[in-house]
N, C-alpha and C positions, 0 to 999 in steps of 0.2 A: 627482627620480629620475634615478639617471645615463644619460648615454645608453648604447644597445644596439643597434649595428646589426642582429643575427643576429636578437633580441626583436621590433625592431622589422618586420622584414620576414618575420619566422613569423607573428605576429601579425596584420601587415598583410594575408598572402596568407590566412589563417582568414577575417579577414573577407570578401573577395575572393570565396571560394567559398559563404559565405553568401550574400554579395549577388549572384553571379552562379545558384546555383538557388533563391535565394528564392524568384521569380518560377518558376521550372518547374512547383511542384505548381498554380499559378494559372492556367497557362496550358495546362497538361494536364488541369484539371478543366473549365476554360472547353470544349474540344478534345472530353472523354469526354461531357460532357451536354449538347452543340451547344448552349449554351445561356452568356449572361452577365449573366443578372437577377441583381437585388442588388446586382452589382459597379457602381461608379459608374465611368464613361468618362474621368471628368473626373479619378480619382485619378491613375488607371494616365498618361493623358497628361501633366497638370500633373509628374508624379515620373518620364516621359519626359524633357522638357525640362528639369528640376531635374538631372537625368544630366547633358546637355551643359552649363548651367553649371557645374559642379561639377567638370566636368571640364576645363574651359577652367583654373580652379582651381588643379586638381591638377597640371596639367603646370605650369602657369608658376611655380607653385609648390615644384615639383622635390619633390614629395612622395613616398615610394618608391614603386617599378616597384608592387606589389600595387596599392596606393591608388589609380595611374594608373588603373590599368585597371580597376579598377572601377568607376568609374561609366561608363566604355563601356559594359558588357557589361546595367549593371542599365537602362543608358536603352532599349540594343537590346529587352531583353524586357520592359521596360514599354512600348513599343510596340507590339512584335509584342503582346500583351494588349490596346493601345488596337484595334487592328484587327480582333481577334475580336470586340471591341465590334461594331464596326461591320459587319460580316463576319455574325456570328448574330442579331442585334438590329437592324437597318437594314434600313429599306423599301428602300433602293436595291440594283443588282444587284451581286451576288458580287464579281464580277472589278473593278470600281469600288472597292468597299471595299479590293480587295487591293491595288491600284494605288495606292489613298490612303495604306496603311500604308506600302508600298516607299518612296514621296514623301517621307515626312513622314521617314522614318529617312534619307533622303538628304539630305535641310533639314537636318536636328538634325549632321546629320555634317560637311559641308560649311560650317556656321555654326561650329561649334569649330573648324573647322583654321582657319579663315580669322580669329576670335579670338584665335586660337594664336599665328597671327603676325604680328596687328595689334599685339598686348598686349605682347609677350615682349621687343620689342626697347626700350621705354620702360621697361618695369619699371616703370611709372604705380602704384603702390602703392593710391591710390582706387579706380583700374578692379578691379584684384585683388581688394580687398575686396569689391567691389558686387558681382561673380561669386561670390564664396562664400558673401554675405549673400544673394545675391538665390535663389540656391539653397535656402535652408533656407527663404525664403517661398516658396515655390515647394512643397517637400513641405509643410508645413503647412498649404495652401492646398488641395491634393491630399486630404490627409486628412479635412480639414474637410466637401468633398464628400462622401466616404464615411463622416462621423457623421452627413451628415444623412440619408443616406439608412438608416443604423441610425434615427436618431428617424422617419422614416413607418412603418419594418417593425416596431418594437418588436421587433425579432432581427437577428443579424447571420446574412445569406444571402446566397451569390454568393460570397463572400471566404472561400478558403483560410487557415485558420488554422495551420497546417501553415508557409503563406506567412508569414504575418503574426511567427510563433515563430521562424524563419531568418531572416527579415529585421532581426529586434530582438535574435537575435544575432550577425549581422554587425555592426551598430552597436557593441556592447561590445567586442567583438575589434577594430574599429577605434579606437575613444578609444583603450582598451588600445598600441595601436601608437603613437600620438599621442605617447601618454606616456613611449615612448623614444626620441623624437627630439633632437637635440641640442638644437632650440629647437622647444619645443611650441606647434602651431599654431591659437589658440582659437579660429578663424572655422572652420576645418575640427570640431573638436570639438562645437560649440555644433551643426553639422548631425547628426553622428550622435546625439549625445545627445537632438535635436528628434525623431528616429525612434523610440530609443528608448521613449520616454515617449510618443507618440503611438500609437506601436505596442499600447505595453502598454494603452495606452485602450482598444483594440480586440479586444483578449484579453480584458480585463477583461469589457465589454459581453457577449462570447459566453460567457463564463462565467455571469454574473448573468440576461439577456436570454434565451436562448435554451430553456433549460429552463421560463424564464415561459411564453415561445409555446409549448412543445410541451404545456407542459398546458392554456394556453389552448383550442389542436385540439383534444386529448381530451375536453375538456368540452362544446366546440359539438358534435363528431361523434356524444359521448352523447345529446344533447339533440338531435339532429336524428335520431337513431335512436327516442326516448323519442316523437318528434311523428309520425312513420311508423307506429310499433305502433300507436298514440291513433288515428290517424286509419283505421288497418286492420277495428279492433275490431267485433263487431255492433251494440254499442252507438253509435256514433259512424256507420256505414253505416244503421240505422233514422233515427237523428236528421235525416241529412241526405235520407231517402227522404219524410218527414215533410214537408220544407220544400220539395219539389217542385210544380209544379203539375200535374195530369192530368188533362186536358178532359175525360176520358171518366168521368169520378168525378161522383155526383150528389150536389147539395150537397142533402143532407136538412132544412137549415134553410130556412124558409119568409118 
């Protein structure tokens, strides 16, 4: 495909603003139900620090302005997401949690500048690589957490899917951009395509899963209503007056 700067950098920023509010409906549904059950801690983190390598990446990579900046913006709110983990969900107090999340995005930040211009001036072609590889192990490691915790729920809960649909098309609008560059980048590609298809695992699952569970509920809620009337009944209040004992009852047998 020939290259296209103008292609590549509409493209590029499409993706951009997926992956930068992918995470908002996740982090505002986390925010509306004070609550982060279901979400695993360990995706939103693990795909925190998959941001900063990918972003170490991107820059030394000289990959366009869009592409730079997004994996900033998607680690910042994978973060800020790791922290409401711990923020709603965590025995420890409040202001701790939030102090851990500020830390931890200040690590993640401070750790790519300082890769930025350990890297950039060797042009080490290995290093580069192992940043954009170790990245895409790094989201699938992520995700992997959050299928297993789909396999104990037998449904997927806690995870905006909403999220999971914007995030899996950012990944296309980014290959997409890939593909006009004048030399296409397959360490960068092979990551978003890993999202992609991971993603769509995940969609998948609440498609197929989730209507399993909700009729599974209807049927225990039936059946715990069906043992409530049973046990309300006269029939079932004599039986059990029946197997009482009453010291003051004469036993007529001799």
């Amino acid at each position: 495909m020939p290259a296209n700067r103008v292609a590549e950098n509409v493209l590029g920023t499409l993706g951009t603003i997926c992956w930068t509010a992918q995470l908002v409906p996740q982090v505002w549904k986390s925010y509306r139900e004070k609550s982060t059950q279901g979400l695993s801690e360990w995706l939103v983190l693990l795909w925190g620090i998959s941001g900063g390598f990918f972003g170490v990446y991107a820059v030394v990579q000289n990959l366009n302005i869009p592409l730079i900046v997004q994996p900033q913006l998607f680690a910042l709110l994978c973060l800020i997401s790791w922290g409401q983990c711990h923020y709603y969900s965590s025995t420890r107090p409040k202001h701790v949690s939030f102090i851990l999340a500020v830390a931890a995005i200040a690590a993640l930040g401070g750790f790519e500048v300082g890769m930025v211009f350990a890297i950039r001036p060797s042009l080490n072609d290995r290093a580069i690589q192992f940043f954009g590889i170790f990245s895409s192990v790094l989201l699938a490691l992520g995700l992997g957490t959050q299928y297993y915790v789909i396999y104990q729920r037998r449904e997927v809960v806690g995870l905006s899917i909403v999220f999971m649909l914007v995030d899996c098309l950012g990944g296309v609008f980014s290959d997409l951009s890939l593909a006009f560059k004048p030399k296409f980048d397959a360490i960068a590609a092979i990551t978003y395509t890993l999202v992609i298809v991971m993603d769509g695992l995940v969609i998948l699952a609440a498609i197929v899963l989730n209507p399993r569970a909700r009729r599974r509920r209807q049927l225990e809620e039936a059946v715990g209503q069906d043992n409530h009337t049973n046990a309300d009944s006269p029939e079932a209040r004599g039986t059990a007056i029946q197997g009482v004992y009453l010291p003051w009852a004469k036993n007529d047998k001799k």
